[in-house]
N, C-alpha and C positions, 0 to 999 in steps of 0.2 A: 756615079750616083746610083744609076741602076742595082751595080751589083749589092753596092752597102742594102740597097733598099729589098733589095731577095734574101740578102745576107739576116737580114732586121724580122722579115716573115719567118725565116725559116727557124730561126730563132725562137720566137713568139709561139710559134706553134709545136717545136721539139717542148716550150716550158709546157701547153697545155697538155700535150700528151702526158708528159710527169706528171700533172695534176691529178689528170682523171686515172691515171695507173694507181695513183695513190691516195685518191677514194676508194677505189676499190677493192686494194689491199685491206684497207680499214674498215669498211661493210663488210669484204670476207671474214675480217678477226672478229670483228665487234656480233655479227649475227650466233655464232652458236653462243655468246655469252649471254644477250638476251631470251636466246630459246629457254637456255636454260634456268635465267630470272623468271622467266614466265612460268614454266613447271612446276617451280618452285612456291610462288603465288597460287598457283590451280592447288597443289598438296596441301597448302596451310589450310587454303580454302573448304577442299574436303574434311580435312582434318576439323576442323570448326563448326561445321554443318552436323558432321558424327556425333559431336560434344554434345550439339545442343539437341539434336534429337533424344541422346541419351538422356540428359536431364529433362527432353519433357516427358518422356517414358515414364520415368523417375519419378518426378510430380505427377502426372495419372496414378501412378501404383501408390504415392504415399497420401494424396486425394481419398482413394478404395478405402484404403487403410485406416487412413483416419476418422472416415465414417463410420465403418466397422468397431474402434474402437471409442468414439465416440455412442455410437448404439447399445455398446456394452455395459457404459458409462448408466446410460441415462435409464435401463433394464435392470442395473444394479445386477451383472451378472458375474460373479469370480470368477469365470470360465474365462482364460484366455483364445486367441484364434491359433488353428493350429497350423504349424508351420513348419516345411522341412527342416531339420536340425542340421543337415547334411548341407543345406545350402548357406555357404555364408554371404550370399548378396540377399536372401529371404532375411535373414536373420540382421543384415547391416540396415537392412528398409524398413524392418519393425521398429530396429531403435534410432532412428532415423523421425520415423511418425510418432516413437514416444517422447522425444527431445522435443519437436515441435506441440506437441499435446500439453507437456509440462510448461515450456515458455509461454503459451495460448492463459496456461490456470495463474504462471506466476502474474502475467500481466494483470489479467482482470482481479486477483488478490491484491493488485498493488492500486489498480484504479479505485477500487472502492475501500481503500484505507486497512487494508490488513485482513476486515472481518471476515470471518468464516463463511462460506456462502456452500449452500447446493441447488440445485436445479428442482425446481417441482412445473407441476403440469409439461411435463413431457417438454420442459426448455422452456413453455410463455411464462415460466418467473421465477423467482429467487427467493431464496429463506434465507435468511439473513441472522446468526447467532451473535451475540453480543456479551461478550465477558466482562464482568466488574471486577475487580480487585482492590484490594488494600493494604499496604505495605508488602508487598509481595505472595499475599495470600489469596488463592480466589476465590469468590463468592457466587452470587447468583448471576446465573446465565441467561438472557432471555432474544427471543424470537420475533424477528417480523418478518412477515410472508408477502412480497413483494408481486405483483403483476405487472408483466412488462408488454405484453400483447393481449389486445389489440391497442390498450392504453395503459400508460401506467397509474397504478391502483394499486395502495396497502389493503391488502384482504384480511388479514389477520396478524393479529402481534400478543404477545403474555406481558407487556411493559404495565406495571402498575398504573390503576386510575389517576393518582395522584400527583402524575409525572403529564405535564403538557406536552400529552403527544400528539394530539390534535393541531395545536399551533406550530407543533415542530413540523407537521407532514403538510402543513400550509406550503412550508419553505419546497416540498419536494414536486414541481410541476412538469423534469423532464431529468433526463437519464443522468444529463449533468451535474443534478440537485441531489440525487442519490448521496452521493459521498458527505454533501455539506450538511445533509437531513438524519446520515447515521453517526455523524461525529457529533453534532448538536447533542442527540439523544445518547450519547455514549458518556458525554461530560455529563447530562442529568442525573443517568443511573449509577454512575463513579462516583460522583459526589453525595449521592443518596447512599451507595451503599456504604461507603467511608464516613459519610457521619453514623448511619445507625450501627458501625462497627466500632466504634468509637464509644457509642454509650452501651453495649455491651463490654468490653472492655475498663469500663469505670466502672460496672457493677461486680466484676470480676477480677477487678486488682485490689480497686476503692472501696473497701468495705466499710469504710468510716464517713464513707461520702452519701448522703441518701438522695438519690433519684425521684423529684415529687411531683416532674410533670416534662411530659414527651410527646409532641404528635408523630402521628404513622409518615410524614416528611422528617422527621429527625430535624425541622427548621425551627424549632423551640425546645431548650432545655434548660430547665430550671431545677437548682441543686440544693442543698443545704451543706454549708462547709463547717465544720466544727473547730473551732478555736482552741488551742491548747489551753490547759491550766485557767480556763477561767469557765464560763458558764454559761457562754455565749456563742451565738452561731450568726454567721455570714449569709444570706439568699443570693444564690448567683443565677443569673439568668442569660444564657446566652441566645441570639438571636443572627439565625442563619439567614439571612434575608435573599444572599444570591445562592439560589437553589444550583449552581455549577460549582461550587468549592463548599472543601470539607472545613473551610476556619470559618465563624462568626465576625458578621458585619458588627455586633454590638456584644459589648459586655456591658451588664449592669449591675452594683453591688448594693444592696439594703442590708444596713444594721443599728441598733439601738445603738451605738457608739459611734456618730458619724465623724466625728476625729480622729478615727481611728483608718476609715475609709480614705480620709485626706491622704495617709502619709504617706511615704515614697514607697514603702513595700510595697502597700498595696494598689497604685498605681502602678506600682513594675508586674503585679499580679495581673491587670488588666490589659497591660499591653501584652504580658506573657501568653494571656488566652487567648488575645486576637491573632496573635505567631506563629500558636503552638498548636500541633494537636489537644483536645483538653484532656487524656488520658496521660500524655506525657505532662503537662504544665500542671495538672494533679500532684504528680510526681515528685516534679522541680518545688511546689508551694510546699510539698511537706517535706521533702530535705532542706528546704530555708526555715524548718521552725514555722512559716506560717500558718498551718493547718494540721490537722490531725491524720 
């Protein structure tokens, strides 16, 4: 009994010696793998600390830069800043600060709805150009000069008296109102200059057409239309009542022949005017024969 029981220790204990011999093979192998895991985390480390210094380098210099070019901006001066030619990380940082200068102009062209804007008072405001058109042609251009510090305040503007601009700049109490205060006023002045281009163009195609009464809104026009082959004339009166579009809210026709008024021509004439440009529905009425 004894022996088995020395036999059973010694046993026991030749297993632990295997054990711990074979821990320790395994710490020997396994340690230069993680020395080396570990170097490798320190290198990325540095490597990543270099990066980012580089790019705050980068932004200070493109910071300089952009002030600089900004300065130049607002002095209104062609002189570029001058820069080694020889160096191309000078030359990669400049357009580097002109991409971001450019994205800075596209943005704020795009928040305030497209229009043309420049800087006055040295950055405290904005002037603000406003292009009309009509059928692809463009007309008159006009200005509002915006304050934007210490409050915002329109200073000055060239938009016609008889364009409610006082009501429109009601609408404009903070910077976010800008965009909805210059598109308001962009459909006034479009629509205004689309109709009065309108009744120059009927005095300018229409020579058979006589123009007997127009106010300086273009929101009343009253015509005389001349009838073929007989002796009679038409009174047309159109009535632009929404000063934002270039059709008439109202057509109304007077003549000694009110039977004549009835019939489907000329009810398709009426609808034709509220449709149509009246320069072109001019047109359309006298390749139908029904005018002159």
């Amino acid at each position: 009994m004894a022996g088995a029981a020395s036999k059973g220790v010694l046993s026991h204990l030749s297993l632990l010696e295997v054990q711990a011999r074979s821990r320790k093979h395994q710490h020997q192998h396994q340690q230069p793998s993680r020395v080396k895991e570990m170097k490798a985390k320190v290198e990325a480390l540095r490597s990543q600390r270099n990066q980012l210094r580089a790019e705050i380098e980068t932004h200070k210099n493109l910071q300089k830069l952009r002030a600089s070019m900004d300065k130049q901006c607002a002095n209104e001066e062609g002189e570029e800043e001058e820069m080694d030619e020889d160096s191309e990380n000078s030359q990669l940082l400049w357009l580097m600060a002109r991409h971001t200068q450019l994205k800075d102009l596209l943005h704020a062209h795009h928040v305030i709805g497209g229009y043309n804007v420049i800087k006055t008072s040295q950055g405290k405001g904005v002037c603000v150009s406003l292009a009309t058109a009509y059928e692809g042609v463009y007309l008159e251009t006009y200005n509002v000069e915006i304050d934007l510090k210490p409050r915002l305040r329109i200073s000055r503007h060239n938009v016609p008296p008889f364009i409610p601009f006082n009501s429109l700049a009601e609408q404009c109490k903070s910077q976010m109102d800008i965009r909805t205060f210059l598109d308001s006023l962009s459909n006034h002045l479009n629509a205004f200059a689309g109709r009065k281009q309108q009744l120059n163009l009927i005095k300018e195609l229409h020579k058979s057409v006589e123009v007997l009464e127009s106010n300086v809104l273009c929101s009343i026009l009253v015509m005389l239309l001349t009838l073929p082959g007989e002796k009679m004339n038409v009174l047309c009166t159109l009535d632009y009542s929404n000063h934002t579009r270039c059709l008439p809210t109202r057509v109304h026709f007077e003549c000694r022949d009110t039977a004549l008024l009835d019939s489907p021509e000329w009810k398709k004439n009426c609808s034709l005017l509220k449709e149509t440009p009246v320069h072109k529905a001019l047109t359309t009425m006298k390749k139908m024969g029904n005018i002159l």
